[in-house]
VOTIPA-786404 format. One record per residue: residue number from 1; residue in three letters; chain; x, y, z of N, C-alpha, C in turn. Coordinates in steps of 0.02 Angstrom, whole numbers. Layout:
BEGIN
NUM	ala	A	X	Y	Z	X	Y	Z	X	Y	Z .
...
***
This chain:
BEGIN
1	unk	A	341	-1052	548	273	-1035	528	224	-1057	582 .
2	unk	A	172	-1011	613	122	-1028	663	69	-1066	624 .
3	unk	A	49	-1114	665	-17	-1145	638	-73	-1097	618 .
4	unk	A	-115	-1123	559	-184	-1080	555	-233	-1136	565 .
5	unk	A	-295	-1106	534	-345	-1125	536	-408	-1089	519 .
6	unk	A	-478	-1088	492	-511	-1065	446	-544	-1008	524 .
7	unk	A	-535	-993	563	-563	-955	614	-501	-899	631 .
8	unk	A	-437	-924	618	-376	-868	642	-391	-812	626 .
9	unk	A	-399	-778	553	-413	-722	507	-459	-685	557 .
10	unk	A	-533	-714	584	-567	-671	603	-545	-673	699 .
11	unk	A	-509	-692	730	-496	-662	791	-430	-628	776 .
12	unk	A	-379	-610	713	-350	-582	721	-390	-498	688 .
13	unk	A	-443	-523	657	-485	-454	646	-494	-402	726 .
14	unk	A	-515	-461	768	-559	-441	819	-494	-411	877 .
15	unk	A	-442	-435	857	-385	-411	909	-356	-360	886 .
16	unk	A	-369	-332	820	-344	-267	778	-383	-216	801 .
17	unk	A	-430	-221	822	-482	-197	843	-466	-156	933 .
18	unk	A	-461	-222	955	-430	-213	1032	-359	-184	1012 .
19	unk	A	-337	-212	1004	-247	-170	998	-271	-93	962 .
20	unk	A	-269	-83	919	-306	-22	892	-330	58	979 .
21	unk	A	-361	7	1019	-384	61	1059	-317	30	1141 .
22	unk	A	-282	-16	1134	-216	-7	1174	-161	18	1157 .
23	unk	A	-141	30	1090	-95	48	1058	-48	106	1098 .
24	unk	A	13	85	1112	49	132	1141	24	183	1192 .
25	unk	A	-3	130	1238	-43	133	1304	4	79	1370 .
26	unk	A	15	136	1446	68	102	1473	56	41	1521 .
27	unk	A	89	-25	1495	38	-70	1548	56	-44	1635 .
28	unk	A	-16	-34	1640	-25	-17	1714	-106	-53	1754 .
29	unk	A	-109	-13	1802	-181	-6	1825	-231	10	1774 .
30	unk	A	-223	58	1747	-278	89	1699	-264	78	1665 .
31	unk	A	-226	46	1622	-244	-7	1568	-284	-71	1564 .
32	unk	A	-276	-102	1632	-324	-154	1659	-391	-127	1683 .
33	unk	A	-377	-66	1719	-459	-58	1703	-502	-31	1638 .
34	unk	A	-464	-6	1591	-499	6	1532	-516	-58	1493 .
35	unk	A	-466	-110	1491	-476	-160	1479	-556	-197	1502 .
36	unk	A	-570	-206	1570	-610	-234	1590	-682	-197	1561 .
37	unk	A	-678	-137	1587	-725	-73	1580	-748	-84	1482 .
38	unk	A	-714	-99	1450	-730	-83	1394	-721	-157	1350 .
39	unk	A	-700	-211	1362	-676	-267	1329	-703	-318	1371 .
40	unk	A	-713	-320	1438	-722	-351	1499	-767	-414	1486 .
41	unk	A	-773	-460	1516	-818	-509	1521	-894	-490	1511 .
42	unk	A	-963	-504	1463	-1015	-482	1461	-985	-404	1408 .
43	unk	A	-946	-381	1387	-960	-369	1314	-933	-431	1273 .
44	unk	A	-965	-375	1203	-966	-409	1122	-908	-440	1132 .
45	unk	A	-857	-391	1131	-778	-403	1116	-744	-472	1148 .
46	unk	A	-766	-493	1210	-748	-528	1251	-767	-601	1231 .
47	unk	A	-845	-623	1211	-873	-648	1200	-868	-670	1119 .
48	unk	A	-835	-634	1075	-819	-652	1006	-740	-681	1023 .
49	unk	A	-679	-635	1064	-618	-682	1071	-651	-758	1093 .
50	unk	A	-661	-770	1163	-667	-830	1192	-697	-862	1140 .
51	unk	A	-750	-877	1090	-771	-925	1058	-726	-924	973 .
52	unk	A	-695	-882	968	-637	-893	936	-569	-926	977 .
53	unk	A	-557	-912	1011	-494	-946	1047	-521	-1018	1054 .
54	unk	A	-583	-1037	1072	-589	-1107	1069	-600	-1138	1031 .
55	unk	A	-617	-1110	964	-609	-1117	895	-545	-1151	883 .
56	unk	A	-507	-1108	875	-421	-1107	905	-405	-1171	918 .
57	unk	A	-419	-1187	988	-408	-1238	1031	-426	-1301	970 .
58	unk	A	-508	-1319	943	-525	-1358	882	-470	-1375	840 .
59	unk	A	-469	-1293	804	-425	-1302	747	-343	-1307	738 .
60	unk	A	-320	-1316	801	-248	-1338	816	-203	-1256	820 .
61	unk	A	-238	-1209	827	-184	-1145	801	-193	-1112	880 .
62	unk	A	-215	-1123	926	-224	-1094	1008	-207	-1159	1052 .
63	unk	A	-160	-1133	1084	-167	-1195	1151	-126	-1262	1130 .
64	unk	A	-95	-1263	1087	-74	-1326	1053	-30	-1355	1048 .
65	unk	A	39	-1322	1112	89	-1368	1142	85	-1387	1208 .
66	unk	A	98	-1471	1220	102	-1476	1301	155	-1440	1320 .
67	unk	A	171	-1415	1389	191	-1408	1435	205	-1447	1488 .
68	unk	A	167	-1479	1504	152	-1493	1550	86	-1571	1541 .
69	unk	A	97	-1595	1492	35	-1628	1480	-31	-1585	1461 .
70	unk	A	-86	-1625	1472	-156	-1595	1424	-186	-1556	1482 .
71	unk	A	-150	-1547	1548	-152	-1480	1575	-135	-1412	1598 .
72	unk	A	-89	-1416	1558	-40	-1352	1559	-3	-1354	1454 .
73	unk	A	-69	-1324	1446	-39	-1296	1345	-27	-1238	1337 .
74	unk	A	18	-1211	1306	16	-1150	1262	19	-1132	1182 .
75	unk	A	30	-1115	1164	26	-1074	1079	20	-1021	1058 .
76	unk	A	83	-1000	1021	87	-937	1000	37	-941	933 .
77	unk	A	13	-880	936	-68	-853	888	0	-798	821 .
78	unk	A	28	-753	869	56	-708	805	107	-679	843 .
79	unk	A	142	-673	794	228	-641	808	206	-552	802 .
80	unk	A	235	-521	866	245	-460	852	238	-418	784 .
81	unk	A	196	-369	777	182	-339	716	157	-285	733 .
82	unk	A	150	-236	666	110	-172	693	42	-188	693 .
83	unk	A	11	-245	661	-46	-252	684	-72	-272	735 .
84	unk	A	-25	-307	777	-39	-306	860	-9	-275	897 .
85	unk	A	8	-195	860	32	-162	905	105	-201	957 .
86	unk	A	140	-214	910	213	-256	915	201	-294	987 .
87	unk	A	156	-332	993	155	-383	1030	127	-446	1032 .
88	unk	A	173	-483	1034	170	-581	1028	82	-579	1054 .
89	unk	A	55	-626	1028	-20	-655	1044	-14	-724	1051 .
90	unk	A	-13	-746	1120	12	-827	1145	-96	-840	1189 .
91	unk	A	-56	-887	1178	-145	-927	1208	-125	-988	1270 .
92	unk	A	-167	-1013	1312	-130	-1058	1351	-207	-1092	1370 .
93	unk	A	-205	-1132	1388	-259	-1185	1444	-218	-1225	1493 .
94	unk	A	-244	-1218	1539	-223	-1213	1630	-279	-1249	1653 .
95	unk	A	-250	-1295	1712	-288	-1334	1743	-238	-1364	1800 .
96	unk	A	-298	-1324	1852	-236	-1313	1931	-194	-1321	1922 .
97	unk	A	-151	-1269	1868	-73	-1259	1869	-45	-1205	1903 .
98	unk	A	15	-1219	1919	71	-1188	1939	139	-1196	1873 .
99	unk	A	111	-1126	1855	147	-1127	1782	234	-1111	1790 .
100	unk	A	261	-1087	1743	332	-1099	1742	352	-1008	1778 .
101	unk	A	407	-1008	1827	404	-932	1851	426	-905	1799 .
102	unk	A	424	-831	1776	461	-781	1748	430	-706	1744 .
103	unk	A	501	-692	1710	500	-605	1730	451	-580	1643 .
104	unk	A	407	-531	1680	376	-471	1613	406	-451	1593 .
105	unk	A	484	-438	1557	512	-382	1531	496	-318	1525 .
106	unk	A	458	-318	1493	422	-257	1457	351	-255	1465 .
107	unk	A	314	-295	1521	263	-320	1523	204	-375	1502 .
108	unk	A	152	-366	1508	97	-443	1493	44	-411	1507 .
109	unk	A	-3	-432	1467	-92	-430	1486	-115	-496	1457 .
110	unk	A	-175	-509	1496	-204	-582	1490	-253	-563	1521 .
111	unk	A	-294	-605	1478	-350	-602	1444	-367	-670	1460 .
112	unk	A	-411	-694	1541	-436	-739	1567	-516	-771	1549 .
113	unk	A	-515	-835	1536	-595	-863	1511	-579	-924	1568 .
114	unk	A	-633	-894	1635	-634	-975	1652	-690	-1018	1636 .
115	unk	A	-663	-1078	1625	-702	-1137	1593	-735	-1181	1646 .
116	unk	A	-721	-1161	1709	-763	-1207	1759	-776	-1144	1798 .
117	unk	A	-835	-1156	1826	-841	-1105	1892	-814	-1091	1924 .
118	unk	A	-787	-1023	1955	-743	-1001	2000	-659	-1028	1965 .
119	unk	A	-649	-1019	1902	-583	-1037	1908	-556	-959	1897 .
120	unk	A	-489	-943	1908	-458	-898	1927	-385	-896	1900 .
121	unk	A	-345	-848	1885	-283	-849	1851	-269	-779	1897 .
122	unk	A	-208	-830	1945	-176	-771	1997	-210	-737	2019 .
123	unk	A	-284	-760	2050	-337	-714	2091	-390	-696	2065 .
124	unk	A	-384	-689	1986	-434	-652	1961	-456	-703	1902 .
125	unk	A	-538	-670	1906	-588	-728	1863	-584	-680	1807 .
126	unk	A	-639	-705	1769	-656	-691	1703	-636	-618	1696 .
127	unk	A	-602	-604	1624	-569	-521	1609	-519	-509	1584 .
128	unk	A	-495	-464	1607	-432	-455	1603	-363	-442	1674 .
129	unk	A	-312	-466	1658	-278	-440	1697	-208	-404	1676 .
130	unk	A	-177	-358	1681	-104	-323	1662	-50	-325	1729 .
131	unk	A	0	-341	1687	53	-356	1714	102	-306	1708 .
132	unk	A	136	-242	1753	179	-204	1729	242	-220	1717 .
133	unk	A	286	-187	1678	369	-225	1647	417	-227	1731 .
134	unk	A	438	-296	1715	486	-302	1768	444	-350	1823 .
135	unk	A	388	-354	1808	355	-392	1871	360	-484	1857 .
136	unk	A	354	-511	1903	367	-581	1913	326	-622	1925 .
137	unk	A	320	-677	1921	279	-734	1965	268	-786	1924 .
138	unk	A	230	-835	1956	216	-902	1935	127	-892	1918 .
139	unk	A	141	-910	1852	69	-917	1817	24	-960	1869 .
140	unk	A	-33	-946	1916	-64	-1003	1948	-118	-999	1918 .
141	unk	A	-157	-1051	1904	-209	-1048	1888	-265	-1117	1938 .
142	unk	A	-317	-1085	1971	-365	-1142	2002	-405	-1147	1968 .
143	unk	A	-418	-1211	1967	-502	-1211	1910	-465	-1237	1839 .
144	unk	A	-503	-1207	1780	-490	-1250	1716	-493	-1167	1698 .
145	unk	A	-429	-1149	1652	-448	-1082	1619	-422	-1091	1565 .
146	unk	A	-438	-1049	1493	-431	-1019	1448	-391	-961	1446 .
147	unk	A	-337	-945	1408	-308	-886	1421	-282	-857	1358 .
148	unk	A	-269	-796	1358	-239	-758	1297	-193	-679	1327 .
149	unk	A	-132	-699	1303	-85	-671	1333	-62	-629	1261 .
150	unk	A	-26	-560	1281	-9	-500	1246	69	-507	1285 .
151	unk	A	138	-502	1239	179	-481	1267	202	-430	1221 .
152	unk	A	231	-363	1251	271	-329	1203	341	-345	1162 .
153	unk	A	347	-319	1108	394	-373	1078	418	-445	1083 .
154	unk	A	357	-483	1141	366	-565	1135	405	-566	1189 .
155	unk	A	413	-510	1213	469	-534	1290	428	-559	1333 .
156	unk	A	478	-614	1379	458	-642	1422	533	-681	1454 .
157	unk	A	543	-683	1512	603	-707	1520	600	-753	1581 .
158	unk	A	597	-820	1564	602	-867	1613	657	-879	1669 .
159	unk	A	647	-877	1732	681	-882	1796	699	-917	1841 .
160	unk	A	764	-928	1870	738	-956	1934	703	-930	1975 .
161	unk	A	652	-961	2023	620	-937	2071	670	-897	2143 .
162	unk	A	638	-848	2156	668	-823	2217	679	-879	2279 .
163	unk	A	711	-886	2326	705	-930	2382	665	-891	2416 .
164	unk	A	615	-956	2454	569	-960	2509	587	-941	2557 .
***
């Protein structure tokens, strides 16, 4: 059973919402830019997740296993469903990490809040970013960020790293 808390109900409103207009949409380029274009940092949508996810963070149901100590957390929000458009809703807070490598299966989008100026998750600030299936890497994050991650059916498959 995932943790709740008296704020979960309404960001899973607000992600029914978003899933609703990704729904069986292919993670690519233009999914990340519709993302940004329409969900992006400076709209509604963007601005109601982030102060729910740190809600979250408060109420123990976002962000709420170490990893890594109290700078590298994650937490799964919701198990695959048709209401998220059958994909896991995980949350994380990063702080100049170099997260654990692995493979997208089936892909990832994340959904970046940085919390200090100029922080960045794999290059990119505040938004969104999509990850196509099969792609790789190590979560980096500079700065202090907030994050909210989409996987399809919850895949995600941890790796060894390629050699240098």
């Amino acid at each position: 059973m995932l943790p709740s808390g008296s704020h979960k109900e309404e960001m899973m409103q607000v992600l029914n919402r978003l899933f609703n207009e990704i729904r069986a949409r292919a993670l690519d380029a233009d999914l990340e830019t519709l993302l940004n274009r329409e969900f992006g940092a400076g709209s509604e949508t963007y601005g109601q997740l982030t102060r729910l996810l740190k809600l979250g963070m408060e109420e123990g149901w976002a962000a709420y296993v170490e990893v890594e100590g109290a700078d590298y957390r994650r937490g799964r929000i919701a198990e695959p469903s048709q209401e998220t458009a059958e994909m896991s809703v995980e949350s994380g807070l990063l702080h100049d990490v170099k997260g654990q490598y692995h493979c997208h299966t089936t892909g990832e989008i994340n959904m970046i809040i940085p919390l200090e100026e100029g922080a960045q998750f794999c290059g990119h600030g505040a938004g969104w970013r999509v990850f196509p299936p099969l792609s790789e890497h190590f979560p980096t994050v500079t700065g202090k960020a907030l994050m909210m991650y989409f996987l399809p059916g919850g895949n995600i498959e941890y790796r060894t790293p390629p050699a240098v």
